[in-house]
C-alpha positions in Angstrom: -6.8 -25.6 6.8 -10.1 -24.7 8.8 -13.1 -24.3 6.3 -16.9 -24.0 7.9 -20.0 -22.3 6.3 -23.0 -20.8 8.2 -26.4 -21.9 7.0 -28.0 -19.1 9.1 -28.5 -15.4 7.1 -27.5 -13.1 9.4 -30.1 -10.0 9.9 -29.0 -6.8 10.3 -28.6 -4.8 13.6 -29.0 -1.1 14.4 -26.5 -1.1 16.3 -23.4 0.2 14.5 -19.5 0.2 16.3 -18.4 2.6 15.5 -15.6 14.7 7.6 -13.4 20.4 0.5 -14.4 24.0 0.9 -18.0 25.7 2.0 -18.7 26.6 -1.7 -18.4 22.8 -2.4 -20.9 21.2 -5.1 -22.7 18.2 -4.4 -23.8 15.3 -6.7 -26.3 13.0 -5.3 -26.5 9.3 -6.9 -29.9 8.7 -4.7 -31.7 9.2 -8.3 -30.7 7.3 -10.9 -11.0 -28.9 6.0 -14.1 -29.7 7.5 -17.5 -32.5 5.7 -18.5 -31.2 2.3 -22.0 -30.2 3.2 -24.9 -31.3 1.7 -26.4 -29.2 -1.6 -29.3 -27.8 0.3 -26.4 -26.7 3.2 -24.3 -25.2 0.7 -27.1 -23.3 -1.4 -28.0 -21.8 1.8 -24.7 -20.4 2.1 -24.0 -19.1 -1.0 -26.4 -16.4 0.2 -25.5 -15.9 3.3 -23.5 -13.0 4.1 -19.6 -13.1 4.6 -20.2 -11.7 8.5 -22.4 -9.4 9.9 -19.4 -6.9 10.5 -16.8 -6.7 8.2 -14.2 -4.2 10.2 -10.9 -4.4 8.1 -10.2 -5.3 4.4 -7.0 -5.9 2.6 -5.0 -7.4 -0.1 -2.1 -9.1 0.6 1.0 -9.4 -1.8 0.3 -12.0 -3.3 -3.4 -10.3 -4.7 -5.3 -12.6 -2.2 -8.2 -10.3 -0.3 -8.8 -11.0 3.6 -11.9 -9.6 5.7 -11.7 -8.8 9.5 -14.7 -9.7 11.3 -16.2 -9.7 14.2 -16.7 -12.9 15.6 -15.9 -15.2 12.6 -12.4 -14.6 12.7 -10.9 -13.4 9.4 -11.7 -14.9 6.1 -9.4 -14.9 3.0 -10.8 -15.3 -0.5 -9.0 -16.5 -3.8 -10.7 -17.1 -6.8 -9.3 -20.5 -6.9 -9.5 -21.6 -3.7 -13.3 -19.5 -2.8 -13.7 -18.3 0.7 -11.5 -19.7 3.9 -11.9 -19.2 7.2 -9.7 -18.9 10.1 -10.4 -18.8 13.5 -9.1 -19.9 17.3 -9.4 -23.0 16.2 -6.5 -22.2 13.5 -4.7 -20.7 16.4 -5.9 -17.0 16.1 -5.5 -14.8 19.2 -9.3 -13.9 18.6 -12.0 -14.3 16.4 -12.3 -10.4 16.0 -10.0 -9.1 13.5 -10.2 -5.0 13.5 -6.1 -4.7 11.9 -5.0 -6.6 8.8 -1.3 -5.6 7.5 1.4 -7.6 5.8 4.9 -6.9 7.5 8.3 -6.9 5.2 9.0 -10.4 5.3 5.3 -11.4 4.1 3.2 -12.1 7.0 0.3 -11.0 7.9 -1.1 -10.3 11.3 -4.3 -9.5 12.5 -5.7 -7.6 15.5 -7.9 -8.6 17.7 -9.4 -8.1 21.6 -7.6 -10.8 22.5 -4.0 -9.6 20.9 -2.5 -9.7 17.6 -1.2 -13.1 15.7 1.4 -13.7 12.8 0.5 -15.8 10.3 3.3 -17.5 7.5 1.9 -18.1 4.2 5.1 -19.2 3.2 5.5 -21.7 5.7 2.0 -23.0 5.5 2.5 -24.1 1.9 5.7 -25.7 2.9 4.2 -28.0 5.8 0.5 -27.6 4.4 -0.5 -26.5 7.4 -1.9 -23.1 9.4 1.0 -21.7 11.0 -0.1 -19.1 13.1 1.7 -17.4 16.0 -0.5 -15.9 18.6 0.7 -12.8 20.9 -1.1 -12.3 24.0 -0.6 -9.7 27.6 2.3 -12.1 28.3 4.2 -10.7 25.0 3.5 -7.4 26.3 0.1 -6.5 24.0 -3.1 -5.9 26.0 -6.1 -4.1 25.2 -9.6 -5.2 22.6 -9.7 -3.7 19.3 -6.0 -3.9 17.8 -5.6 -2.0 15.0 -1.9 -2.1 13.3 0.4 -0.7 10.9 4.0 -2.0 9.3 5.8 1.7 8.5 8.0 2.3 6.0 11.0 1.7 8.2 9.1 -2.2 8.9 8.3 -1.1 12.4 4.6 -2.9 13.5 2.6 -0.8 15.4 -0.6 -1.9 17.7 -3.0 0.3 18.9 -5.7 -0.8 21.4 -8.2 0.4 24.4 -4.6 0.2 26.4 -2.7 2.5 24.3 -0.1 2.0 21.7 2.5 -0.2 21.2 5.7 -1.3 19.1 6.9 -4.7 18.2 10.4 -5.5 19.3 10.8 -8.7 17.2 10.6 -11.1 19.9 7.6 -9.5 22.2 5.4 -5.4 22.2 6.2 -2.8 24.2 4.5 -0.1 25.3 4.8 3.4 23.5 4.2 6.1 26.0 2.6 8.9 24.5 1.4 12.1 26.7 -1.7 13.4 27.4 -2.9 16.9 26.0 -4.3 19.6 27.9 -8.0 19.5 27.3 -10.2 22.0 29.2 -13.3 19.6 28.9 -12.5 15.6 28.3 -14.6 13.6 27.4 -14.4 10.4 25.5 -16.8 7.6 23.1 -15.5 4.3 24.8 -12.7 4.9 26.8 -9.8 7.4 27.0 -6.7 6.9 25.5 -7.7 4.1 22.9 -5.9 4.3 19.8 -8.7 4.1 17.6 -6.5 4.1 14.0 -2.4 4.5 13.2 -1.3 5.6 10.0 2.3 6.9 8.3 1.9 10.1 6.3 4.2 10.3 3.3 6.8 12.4 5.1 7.5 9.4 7.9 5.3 10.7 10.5 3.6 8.5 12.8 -0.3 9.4 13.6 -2.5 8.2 16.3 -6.3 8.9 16.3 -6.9 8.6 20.3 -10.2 8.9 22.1 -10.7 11.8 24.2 -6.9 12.7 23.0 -7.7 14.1 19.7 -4.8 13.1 17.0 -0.8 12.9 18.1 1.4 13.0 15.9 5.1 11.6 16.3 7.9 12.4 14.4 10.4 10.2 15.5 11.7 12.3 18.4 8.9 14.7 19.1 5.3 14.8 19.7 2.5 17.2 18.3 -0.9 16.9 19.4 -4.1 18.4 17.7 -7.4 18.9 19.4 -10.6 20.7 19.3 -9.4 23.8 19.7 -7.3 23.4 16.6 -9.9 22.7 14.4 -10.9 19.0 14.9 -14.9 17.9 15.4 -14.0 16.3 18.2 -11.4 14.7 20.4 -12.3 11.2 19.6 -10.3 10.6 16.5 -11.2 7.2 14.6 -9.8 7.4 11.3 -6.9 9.1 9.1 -6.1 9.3 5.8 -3.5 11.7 3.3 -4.4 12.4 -0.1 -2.5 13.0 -3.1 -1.8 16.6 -1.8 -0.3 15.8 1.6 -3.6 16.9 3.4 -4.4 14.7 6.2 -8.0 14.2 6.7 -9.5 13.2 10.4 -12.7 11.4 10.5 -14.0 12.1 14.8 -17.1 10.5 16.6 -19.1 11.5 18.9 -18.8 11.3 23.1 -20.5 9.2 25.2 -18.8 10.4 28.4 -20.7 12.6 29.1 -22.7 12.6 26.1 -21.8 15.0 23.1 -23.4 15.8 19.8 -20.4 16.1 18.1 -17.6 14.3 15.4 -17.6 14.6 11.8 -14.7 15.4 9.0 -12.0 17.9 8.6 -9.1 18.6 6.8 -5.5 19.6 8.1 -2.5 21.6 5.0 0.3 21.7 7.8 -1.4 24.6 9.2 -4.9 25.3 9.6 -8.3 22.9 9.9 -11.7 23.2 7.2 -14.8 21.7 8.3 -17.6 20.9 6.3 -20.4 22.6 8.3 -23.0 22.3 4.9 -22.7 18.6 4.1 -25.1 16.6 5.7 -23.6 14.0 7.8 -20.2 15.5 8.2 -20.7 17.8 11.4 -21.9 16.2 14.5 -21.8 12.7 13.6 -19.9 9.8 13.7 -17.2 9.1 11.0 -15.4 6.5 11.7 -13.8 5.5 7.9 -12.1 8.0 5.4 -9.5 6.1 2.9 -8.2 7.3 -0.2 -8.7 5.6 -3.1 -5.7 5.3 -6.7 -6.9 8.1 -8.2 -6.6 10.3 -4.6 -10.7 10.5 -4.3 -11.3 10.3 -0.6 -14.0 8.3 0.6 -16.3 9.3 3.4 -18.3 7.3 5.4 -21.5 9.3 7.1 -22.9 7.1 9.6 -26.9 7.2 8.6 -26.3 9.0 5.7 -23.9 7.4 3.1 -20.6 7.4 1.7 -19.1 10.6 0.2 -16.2 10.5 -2.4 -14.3 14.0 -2.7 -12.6 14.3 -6.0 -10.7 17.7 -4.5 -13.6 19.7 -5.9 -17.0 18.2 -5.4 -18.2 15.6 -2.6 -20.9 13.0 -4.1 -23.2 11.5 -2.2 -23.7 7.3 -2.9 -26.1 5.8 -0.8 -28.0 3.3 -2.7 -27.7 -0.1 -1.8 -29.3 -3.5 -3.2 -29.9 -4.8 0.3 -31.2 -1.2 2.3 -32.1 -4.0 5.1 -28.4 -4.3 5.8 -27.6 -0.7 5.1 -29.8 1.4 6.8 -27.5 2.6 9.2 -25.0 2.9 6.9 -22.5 2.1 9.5 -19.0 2.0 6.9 -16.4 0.1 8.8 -13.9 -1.1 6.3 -12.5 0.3 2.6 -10.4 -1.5 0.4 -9.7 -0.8 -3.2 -8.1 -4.0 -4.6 -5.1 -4.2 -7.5 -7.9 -5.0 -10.7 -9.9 -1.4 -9.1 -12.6 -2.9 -7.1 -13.8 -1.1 -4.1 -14.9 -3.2 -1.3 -16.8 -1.9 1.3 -17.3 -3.6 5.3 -20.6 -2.5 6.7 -22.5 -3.1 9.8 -24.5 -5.5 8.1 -22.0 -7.2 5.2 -19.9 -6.7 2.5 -20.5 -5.3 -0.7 -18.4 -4.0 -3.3 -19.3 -0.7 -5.4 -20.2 -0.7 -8.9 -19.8 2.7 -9.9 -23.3 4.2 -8.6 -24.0 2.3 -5.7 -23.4 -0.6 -3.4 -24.1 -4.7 -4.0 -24.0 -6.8 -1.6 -21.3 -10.0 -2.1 -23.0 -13.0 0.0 -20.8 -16.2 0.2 -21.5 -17.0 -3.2 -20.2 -13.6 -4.6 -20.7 -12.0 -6.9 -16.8 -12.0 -6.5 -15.4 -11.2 -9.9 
């Protein structure tokens, strides 16, 4: 098993990768196996952050958490074992790991921009070993930033700059879907990525595409939404249902050509809501919404915060212990765990939420 610690505290960048009705109240919280290194090597770590991006979070079956990253490769913490890393060395497709998901039969895969790779816990206690399968353009899967999801039915699905695509078994294959008719295009990095796939709670497939708007497949047809439905842009990066059946979009802004646009809305079945008076949801880049146990939807307002709508009132959190790593808020990853923890990936580390606002979790925790 491939263990290694950075002694190096990474400093923040500005650069960050990556939307309830109008009468809506707002609460604001902004008031109230590798050498054993040596003990001055492994106090630097402990404060040292996890990654600089955490991208993707998720608990695994078994209650063990894994973090995506970008450029450290995914790391899996268990409170007996601490914090592991795995990398290309392990035999990862890539060290970026934007899709995390657990398939029926128990492994995981990650995304990355080098493909997607299955991984067998089971089999790795067995030989006590990494046993890690990696899928590259030669098993049909092409494209940077894989994103994934296992559907109800056990289907994996990839979605990368190239499009989506559907795991056979054996090797992917492409999944065609068509283009809308858009009066305008324009795009954030290029058009046709499949920015996020999620299953709604009626079986429906739904793509967030860039410069395509949302798709959504139903098994046999095809149903695409756009601006002119009621999105904030055509750039779709996130989805999420709530406990009502709603599906919320989370849209970015276009670089080609350049477009003040994005934020959050809010689909029934049959017409959009925008959020035109909360700061940060119109004309800006959401590229996170996830819905928590409880059905509170979480919000993540580049520059500005994270929101959680509890179907009534959206409160602002935006207070961090670490505002060096923060400052753009850049929210790239949600996760709340089985004991109720909410994790949270940010340009800049992880950090888990206490209940008012956000703490920073270094190597060295806090973890429990």
């Amino acid at each position: 098993m491939h263990h290694w610690s950075l002694t190096l505290t990474i400093p923040m960048t500005s650069t960050v990768l990556f939307m309830a009705s109008c009468n809506a109240q707002v609460a604001s919280t902004t008031e109230g196996g590798a050498d054993t290194p040596s003990t001055l090597q492994q106090a630097t770590a402990d404060t040292a952050q996890i990654a600089a991006y955490v991208v993707a979070a998720f608990e695994d079956s078994k209650g063990n958490l894994w973090f995506g990253t970008v450029g450290d490769g995914v790391v899996r913490y268990t409170p007996d074992e601490g914090l592991t890393y795995f990398t290309t060395a392990d035999g990862l497709a890539g060290d970026e790991a934007p899709g995390i998901v657990e398939d029926h039969e128990g492994h995981l895969w990650f995304g990355s921009h080098s493909g997607a790779t299955r991984y067998d816990p089971s089999a790795a206690l067995r030989t006590g070993g990494n046993t890690f399968n990696a899928f590259h353009e030669a098993d049909g899967l092409h494209g940077m930033g894989c994103v994934l999801l296992v559907d109800s039915k056990g289907n994996l699905w990839a979605g990368t700059n190239d499009g989506a695509f559907r795991f056979d078994g054996t090797r992917f294959q492409e999944f065609d879907m068509p283009i809308p008719t858009i009066e305008t295009p324009s795009h954030k990095w290029v058009a046709g990525k499949v920015w996020d796939i999620v299953e709604d709670s009626k079986g429906n497939i739904w793509f967030g595409r860039d410069g395509y708007g949302a798709c959504k497949y139903d098994g046999k047809n095809f149903t695409h939404f756009t601006k002119k439905d009621g999105l904030c842009s055509n750039n779709v990066a996130s989805i999420a249902e709530d406990a009502q059946g709603n599906l919320w979009f989370g849209s970015i802004t276009s670089d080609f050509p350049p477009i003040k646009e994005g934020g959050l809305s809010r689909y029934d079945g049959n017409s959009f809501t925008r959020f035109p008076e909360m700061n940060g949801l119109t004309a800006n880049d959401i590229y996170t919404v996830y819905v928590d146990r409880s059905g509170h939807v979480w919000i993540g307002a580049v520059r500005v915060g994270a929101y959680r709508y509890d179907g009534k009132t959206f409160t602002l959190f935006d207070r961090t212990d670490r505002p060096d790593l923060t400052s753009t808020f850049g929210m790239q990853s949600v996760l709340e765990d089985s004991r109720g923890t909410m994790w949270f990936g940010f340009s800049g580390g992880l950090f888990r939420f206490d209940g008012s606002s956000f703490v920073n979790v270094t190597r060295g925790g806090p973890w429990e």
